[in-house]
C-alpha positions as CSV (number, residue, x, y, z in Angstrom):
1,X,6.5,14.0,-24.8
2,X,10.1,12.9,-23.6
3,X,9.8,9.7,-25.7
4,X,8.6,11.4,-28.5
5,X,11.3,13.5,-28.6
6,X,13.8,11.0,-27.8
7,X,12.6,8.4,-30.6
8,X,12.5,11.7,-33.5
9,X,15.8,12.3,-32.2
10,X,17.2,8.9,-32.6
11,X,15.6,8.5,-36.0
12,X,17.0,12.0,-37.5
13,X,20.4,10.9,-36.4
14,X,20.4,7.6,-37.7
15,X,19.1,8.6,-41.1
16,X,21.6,11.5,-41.2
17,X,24.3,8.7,-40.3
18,X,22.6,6.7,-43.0
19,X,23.2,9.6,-45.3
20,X,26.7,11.0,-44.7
21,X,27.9,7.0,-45.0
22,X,26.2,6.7,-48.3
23,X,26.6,10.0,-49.9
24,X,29.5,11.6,-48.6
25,X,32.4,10.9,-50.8
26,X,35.0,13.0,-49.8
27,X,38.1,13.9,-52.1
28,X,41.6,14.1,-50.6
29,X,43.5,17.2,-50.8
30,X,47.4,16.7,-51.1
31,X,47.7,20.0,-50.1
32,X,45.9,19.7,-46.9
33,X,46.7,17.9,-43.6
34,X,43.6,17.1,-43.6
35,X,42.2,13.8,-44.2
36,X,38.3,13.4,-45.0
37,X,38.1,9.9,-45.5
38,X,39.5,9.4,-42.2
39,X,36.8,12.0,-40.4
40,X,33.9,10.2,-42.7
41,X,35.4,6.9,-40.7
42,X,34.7,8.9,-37.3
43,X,31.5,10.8,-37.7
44,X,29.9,8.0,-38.8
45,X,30.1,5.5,-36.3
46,X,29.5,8.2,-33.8
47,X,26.2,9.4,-35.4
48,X,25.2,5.6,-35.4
49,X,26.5,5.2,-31.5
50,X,24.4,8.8,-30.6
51,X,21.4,7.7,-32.7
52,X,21.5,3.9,-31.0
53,X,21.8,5.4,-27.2
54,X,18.9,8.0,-28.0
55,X,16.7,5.0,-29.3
56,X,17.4,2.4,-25.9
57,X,16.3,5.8,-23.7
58,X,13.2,6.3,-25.7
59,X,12.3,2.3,-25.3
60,X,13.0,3.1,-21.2
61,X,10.1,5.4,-18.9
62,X,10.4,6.1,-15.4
63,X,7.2,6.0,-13.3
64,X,7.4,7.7,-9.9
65,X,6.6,6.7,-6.4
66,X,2.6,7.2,-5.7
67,X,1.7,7.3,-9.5
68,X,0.5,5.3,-12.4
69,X,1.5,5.4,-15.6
70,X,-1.3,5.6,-18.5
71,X,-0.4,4.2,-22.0
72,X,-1.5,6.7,-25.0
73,X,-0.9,5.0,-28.3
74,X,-1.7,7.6,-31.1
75,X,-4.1,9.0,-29.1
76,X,-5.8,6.3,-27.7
77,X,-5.9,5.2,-24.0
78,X,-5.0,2.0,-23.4
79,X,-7.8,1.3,-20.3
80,X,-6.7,-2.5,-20.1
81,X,-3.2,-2.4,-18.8
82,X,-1.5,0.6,-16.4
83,X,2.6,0.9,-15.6
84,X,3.3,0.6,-11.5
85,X,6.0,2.6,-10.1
86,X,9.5,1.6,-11.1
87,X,11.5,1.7,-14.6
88,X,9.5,-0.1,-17.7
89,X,10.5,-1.0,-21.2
90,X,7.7,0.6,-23.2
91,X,7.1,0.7,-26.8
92,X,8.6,4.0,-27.9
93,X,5.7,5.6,-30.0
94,X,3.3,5.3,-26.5
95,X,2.7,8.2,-25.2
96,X,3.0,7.8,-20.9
97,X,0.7,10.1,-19.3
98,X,1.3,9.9,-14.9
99,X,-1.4,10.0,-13.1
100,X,-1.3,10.0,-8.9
101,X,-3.0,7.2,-7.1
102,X,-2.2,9.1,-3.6
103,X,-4.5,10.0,-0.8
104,X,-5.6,13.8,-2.1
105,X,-7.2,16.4,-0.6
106,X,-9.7,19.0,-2.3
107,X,-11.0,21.1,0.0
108,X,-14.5,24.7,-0.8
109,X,-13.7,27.1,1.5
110,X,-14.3,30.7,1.9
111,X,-10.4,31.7,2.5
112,X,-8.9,31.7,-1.0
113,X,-5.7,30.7,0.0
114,X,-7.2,26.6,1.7
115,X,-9.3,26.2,-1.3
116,X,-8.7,24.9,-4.6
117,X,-10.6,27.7,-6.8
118,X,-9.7,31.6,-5.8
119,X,-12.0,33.6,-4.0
120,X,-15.4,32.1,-1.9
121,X,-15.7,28.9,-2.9
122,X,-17.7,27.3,0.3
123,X,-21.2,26.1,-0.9
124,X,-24.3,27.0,0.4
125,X,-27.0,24.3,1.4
126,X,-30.6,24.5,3.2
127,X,-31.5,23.1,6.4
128,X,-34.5,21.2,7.4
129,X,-35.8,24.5,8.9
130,X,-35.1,26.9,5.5
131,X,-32.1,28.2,6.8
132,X,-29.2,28.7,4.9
133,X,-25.7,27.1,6.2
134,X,-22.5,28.3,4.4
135,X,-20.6,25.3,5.2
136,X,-16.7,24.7,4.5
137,X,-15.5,21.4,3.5
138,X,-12.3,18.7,2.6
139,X,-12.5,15.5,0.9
140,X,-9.8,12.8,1.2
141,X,-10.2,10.9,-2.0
142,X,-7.8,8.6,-4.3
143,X,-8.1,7.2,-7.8
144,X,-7.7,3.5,-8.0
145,X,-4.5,2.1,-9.8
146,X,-7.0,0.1,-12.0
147,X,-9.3,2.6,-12.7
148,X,-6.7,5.2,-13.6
149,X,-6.4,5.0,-17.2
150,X,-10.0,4.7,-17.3
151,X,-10.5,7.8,-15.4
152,X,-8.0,9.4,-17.7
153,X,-9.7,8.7,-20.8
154,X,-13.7,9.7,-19.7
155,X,-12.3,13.0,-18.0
156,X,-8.9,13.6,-19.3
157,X,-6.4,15.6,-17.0
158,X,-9.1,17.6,-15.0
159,X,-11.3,14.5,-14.0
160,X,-10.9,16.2,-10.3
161,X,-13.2,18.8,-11.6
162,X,-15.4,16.6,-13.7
163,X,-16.4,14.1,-10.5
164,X,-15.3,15.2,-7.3
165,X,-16.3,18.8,-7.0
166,X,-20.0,18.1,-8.4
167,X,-20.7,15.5,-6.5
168,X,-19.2,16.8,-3.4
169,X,-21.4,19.7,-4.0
170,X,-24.5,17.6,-4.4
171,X,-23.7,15.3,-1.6
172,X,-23.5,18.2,0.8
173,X,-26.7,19.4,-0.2
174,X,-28.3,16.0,0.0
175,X,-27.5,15.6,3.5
176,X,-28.0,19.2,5.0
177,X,-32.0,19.0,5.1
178,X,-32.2,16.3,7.3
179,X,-31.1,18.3,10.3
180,X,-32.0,21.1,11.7
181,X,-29.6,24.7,11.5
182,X,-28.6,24.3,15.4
183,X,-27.8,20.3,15.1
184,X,-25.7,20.9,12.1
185,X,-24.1,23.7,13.6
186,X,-23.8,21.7,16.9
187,X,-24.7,18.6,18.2
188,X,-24.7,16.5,15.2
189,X,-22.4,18.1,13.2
190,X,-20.5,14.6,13.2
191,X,-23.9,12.9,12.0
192,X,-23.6,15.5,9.2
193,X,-20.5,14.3,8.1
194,X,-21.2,11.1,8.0
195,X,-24.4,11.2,6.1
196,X,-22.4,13.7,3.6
197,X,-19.8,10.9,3.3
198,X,-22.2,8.3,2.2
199,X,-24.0,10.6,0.0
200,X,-20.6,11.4,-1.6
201,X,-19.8,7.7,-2.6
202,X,-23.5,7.1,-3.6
203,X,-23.0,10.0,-6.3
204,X,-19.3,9.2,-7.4
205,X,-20.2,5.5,-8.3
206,X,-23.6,6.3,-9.9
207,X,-21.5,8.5,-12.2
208,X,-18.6,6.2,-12.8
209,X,-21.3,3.6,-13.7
210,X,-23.3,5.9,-15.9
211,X,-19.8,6.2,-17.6
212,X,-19.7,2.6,-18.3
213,X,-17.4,1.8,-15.2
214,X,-18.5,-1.3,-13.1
215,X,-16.4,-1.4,-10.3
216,X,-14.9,1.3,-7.6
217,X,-12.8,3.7,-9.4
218,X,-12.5,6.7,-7.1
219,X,-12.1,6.0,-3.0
220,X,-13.4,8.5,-0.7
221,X,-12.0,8.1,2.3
222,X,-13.3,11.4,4.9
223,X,-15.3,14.3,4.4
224,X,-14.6,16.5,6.9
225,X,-16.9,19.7,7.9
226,X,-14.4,22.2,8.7
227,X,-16.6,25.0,9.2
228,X,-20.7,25.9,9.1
229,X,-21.9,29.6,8.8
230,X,-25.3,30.6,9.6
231,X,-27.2,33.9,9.3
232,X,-25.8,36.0,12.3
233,X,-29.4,36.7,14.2
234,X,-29.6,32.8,14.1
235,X,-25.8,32.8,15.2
236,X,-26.7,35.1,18.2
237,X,-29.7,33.5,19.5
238,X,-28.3,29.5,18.9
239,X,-25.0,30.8,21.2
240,X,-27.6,32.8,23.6
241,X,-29.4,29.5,24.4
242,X,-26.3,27.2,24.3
243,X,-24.6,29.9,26.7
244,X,-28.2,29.6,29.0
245,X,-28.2,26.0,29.0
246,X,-24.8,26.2,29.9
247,X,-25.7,28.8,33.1
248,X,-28.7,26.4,34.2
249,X,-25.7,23.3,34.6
250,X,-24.0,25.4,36.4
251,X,-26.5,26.3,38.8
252,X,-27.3,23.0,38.7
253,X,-24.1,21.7,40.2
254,X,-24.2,24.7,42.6
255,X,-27.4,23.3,44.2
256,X,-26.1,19.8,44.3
257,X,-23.0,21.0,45.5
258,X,-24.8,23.1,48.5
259,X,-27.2,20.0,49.5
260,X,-24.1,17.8,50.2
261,X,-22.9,20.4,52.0
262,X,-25.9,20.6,54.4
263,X,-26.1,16.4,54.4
264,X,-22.4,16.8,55.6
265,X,-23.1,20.2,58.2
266,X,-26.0,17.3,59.4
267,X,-23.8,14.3,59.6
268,X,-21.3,15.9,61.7
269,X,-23.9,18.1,63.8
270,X,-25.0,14.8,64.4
271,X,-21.9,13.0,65.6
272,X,-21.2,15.7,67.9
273,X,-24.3,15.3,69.6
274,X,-23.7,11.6,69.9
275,X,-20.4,12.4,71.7
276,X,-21.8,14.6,73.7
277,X,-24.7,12.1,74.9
278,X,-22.3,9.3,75.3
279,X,-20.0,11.7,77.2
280,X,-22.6,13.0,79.4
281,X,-24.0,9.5,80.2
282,X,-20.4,8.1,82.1
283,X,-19.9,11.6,84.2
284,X,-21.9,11.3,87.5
285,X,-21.8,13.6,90.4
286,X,-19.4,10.8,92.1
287,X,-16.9,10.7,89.7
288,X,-16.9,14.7,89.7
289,X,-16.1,14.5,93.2
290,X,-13.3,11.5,93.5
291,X,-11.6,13.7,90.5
292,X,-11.7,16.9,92.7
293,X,-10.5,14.8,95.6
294,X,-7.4,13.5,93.5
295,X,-6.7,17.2,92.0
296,X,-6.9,18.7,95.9
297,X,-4.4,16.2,97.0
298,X,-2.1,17.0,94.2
299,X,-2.1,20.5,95.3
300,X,-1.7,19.6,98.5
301,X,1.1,17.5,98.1
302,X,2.7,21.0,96.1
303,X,6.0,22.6,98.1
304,X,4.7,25.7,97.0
305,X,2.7,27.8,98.8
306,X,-0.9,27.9,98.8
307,X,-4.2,29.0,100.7
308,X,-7.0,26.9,100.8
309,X,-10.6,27.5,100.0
310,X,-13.6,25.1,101.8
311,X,-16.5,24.9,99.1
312,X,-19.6,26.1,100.2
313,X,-21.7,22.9,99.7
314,X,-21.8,20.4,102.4
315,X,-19.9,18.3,100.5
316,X,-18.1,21.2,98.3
317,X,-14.4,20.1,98.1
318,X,-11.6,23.0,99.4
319,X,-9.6,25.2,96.4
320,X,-6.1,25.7,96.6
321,X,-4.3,28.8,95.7
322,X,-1.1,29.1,95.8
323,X,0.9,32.4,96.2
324,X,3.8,31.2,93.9
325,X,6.6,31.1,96.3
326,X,8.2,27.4,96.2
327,X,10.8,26.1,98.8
């Protein structure tokens, strides 16, 4: 539309300068200070100067960072050729139409305000079991540089809407009946999202080629499951039995744990009574009484003052007491 306006422009102004140099014959007035012939010899040139600049801007178009631009000639798409980023020199009838070859994201969800359409937008697929999963979901996707004026002419301006929310929607629904309500919604959520992916680019490039596109024109880069919703009395029981499953670990490790703690109450019973064997096994009634011997004489040898005891054994060795008085 800029160079469209700008090459009109340029054009009206030229002819007009065209005009006033041709036609305008102005008549001097001795009466007046004025001089036309001298004004006609300064609009002019400036119309011509104004009309020149306004036709070098149209033959210049800007194409900004991440984007492609798409050449529209009289209505037709020019699907051969695309303009990178950076300044071009462009015929000034062509019509540049910009389209974004960026990583985008277009996300179904229930919440209005993540989604690209207002109000619940998250689509509803059936598991392998009949159930019915509400399920939440992103795609990461980007248009080819290539492909874009391609994808521009088949789909025009909403081509987002024309391939990717379709075939999201059917490739979601392809892949939720080979798993089961609780794996989707659990374990193998990941395996979901994976299979949804592949289904995803299966459809995209079946429709591309139905459209008379060889190659890869759209990339899919991630599908991501941000959220699965099932029936609440299927909600209720799935958490009841992940939270029992999650009790029977537990007691699990509380058995394990309370057998290694009898192995180790065993281990060091066990050493105890090995001490206590070997112990037993080097004290003899002889030693018993050579260590009583030594301990007497130490007493003995005490300045305090002490009282001594005879054991009543025959061979019962004498007890010292002392009465705690020292000299």
């Amino acid at each position: 539309m800029w160079h469209k306006t700008m090459i009109w422009s340029a054009i009206i102004i030229l002819l007009a300068a065209a005009a006033v140099s041709i036609f305008w014959k102005p008549e001097d007035d001795k009466y007046s200070s004025y001089n036309p012939e001298k004004a006609k010899k300064i609009i002019v040139p400036l119309m011509f100067t104004f009309g020149i600049l306004f036709l070098i801007f149209s033959l210049i178009t800007l194409v900004g960072a991440g984007k492609v631009g798409v050449k529209v000639l009289f209505g037709s798409v020019k699907t051969e050729t695309y303009l990178p980023e950076g300044a071009h020199l462009v015929n000034p009838f062509l019509e540049i139409r910009k389209v974004s070859v960026r990583t985008q994201t277009y996300t179904m969800s229930g919440d209005s305000l993540e989604g690209q359409k207002h109000g619940d937008d998250a689509l509803v697929a059936i598991s392998s079991d009949a159930l019915s999963l509400k399920i939440e979901v992103s795609v990461l996707y980007r248009v080819l540089p290539q492909a874009a004026a391609w994808v521009y002419q088949k789909f025009g301006d909403e081509w987002v809407e024309s391939i990717i929310r379709p075939s999201v929607r059917s490739s979601i629904r392809n892949a939720a009946p080979h798993f089961l309500a609780q794996e989707a919604y659990a374990q193998k959520r990941e395996e979901l999202q994976l299979l949804s992916e592949k289904e995803l680019v299966t459809s995209i490039n079946s429709l591309t080629k139905n459209s008379g596109y060889s190659g890869t024109a759209i990339e899919i880069q991630q599908v991501l499951i941000r959220d699965i919703q099932l029936p609440i009395s299927v909600k209720k029981s799935i958490e009841q039995k992940i939270s029992a499953e999650q009790d029977a670990l537990k007691m699990d490790f509380v058995i394990q744990k309370e057998r290694k703690e009898a192995i180790r109450k065993g281990v060091e019973a066990e050493g105890i009574r090995n001490f206590q064997s070997i112990v037993s096994q080097g004290i003899t009634p002889s030693l018993l009484q050579w260590k009583g011997i030594e301990a007497t004489e130490k007493l003995a040898s005490s300045p305090n003052s002490k009282v001594v005891v005879i054991g009543s054994s025959k061979d019962g060795l004498p007890i010292i007491l002392g009465d705690g008085a020292g000299k």
